[in-house]
C-alpha positions in Angstrom: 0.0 0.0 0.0 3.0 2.1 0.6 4.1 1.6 -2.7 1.6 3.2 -4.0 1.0 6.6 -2.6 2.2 9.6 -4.5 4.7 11.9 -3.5 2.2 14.1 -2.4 0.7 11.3 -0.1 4.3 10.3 0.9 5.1 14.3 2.0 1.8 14.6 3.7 2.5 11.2 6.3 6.4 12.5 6.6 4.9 16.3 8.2 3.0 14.2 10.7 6.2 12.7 12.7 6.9 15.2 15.3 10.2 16.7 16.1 9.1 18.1 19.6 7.4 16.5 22.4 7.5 12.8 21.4 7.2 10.3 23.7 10.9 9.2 24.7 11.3 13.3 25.0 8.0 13.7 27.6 9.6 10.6 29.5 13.2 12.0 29.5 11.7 15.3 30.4 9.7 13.6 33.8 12.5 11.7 34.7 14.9 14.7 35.0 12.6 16.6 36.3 11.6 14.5 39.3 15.3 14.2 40.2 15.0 18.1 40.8 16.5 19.5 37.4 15.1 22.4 36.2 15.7 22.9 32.4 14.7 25.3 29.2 13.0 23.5 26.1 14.1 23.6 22.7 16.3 26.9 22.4 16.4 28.4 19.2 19.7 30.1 19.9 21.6 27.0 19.9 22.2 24.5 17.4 20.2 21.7 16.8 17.5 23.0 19.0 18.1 20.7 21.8 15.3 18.9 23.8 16.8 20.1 27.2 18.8 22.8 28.1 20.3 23.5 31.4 22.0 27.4 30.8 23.6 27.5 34.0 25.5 24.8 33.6 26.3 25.5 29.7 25.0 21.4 29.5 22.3 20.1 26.8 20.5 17.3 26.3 19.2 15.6 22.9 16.4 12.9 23.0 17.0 11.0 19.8 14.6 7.9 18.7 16.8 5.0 17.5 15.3 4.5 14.0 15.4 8.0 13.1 19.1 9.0 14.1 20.6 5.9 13.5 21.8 4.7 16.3 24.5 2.1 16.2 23.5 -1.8 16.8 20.4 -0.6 18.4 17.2 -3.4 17.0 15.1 0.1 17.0 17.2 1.0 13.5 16.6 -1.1 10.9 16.3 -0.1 7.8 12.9 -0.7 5.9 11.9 -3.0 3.5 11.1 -0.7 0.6 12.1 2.6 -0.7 15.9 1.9 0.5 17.5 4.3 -1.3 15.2 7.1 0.4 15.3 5.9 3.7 19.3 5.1 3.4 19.7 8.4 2.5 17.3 10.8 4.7 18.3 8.6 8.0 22.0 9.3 7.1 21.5 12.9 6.6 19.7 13.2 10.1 23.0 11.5 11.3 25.5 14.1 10.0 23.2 16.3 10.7 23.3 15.4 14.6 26.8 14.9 14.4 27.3 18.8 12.9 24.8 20.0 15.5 27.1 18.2 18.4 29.9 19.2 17.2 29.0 23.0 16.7 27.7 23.1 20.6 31.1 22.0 22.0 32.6 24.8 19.9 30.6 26.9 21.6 31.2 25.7 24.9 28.7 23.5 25.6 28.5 19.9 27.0 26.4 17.4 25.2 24.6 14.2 26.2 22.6 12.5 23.9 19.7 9.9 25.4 18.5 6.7 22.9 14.5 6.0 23.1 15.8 2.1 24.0 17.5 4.0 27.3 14.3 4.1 28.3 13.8 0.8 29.2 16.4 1.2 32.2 14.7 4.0 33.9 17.2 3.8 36.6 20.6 3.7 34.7 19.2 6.5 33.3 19.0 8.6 35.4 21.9 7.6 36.8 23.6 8.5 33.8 22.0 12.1 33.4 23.1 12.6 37.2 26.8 11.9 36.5 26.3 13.9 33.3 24.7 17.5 35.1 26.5 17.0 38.3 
């Protein structure tokens, strides 16, 4: 059925995935706030927009989902089935894309930490690790 949808169709469905406020972001976001962290959302002044952003401590975090910022032996980013030479290519641009974003912010001065949607399933190593990370 895929297969068959025009590029119109196929444009349409790509606007609906959200960039902001996904799922893995909202449960990052209550984690780090229940451990007492108090954070800005999104900042247009930085690059890449992070998820979090802690400004006192020059520290930001990105909330990335495995299939969409290719993330390395993770079961959450395999490739699909069809279209491979679309997908191949707009999954490896989101990853240089990160990976110029990242680099830009420690430039700049600024610490990065980047959380995997399968990170989730440890809630407590976790949070552990954002701990060690802002402390």
């Amino acid at each position: 059925m895929a297969d068959t949808l025009t590029p119109a169709q196929r444009s349409k469905r790509m606007s609906l995935i959200r960039g902001k406020n996904t799922g893995p972001e909202l449960a990052v976001r209550k984690l780090v706030y229940a451990a007492g962290y108090r954070y800005r959302l999104h900042s247009i002044k930085l690059p890449g927009r992070p998820d979090l952003v802690f400004h006192g401590r020059r520290k930001v975090i990105f909330v990335h989902g495995c299939f969409w910022h290719r993330h390395e032996g993770c079961r959450l980013a395999r490739l699909p089935k069809s279209r491979l030479e679309f997908w191949g290519e707009k999954l490896e641009g989101n990853k240089r894309r990160d990976m110029r974003n990242q680099e830009a912010l420690v430039e700049i001065g600024w610490s990065v930490l980047v959380v995997w949607e399968c990170e989730l399933a440890d809630e407590k190593a976790l949070i552990e690790r954002i701990r060690a990370f802002l402390g």
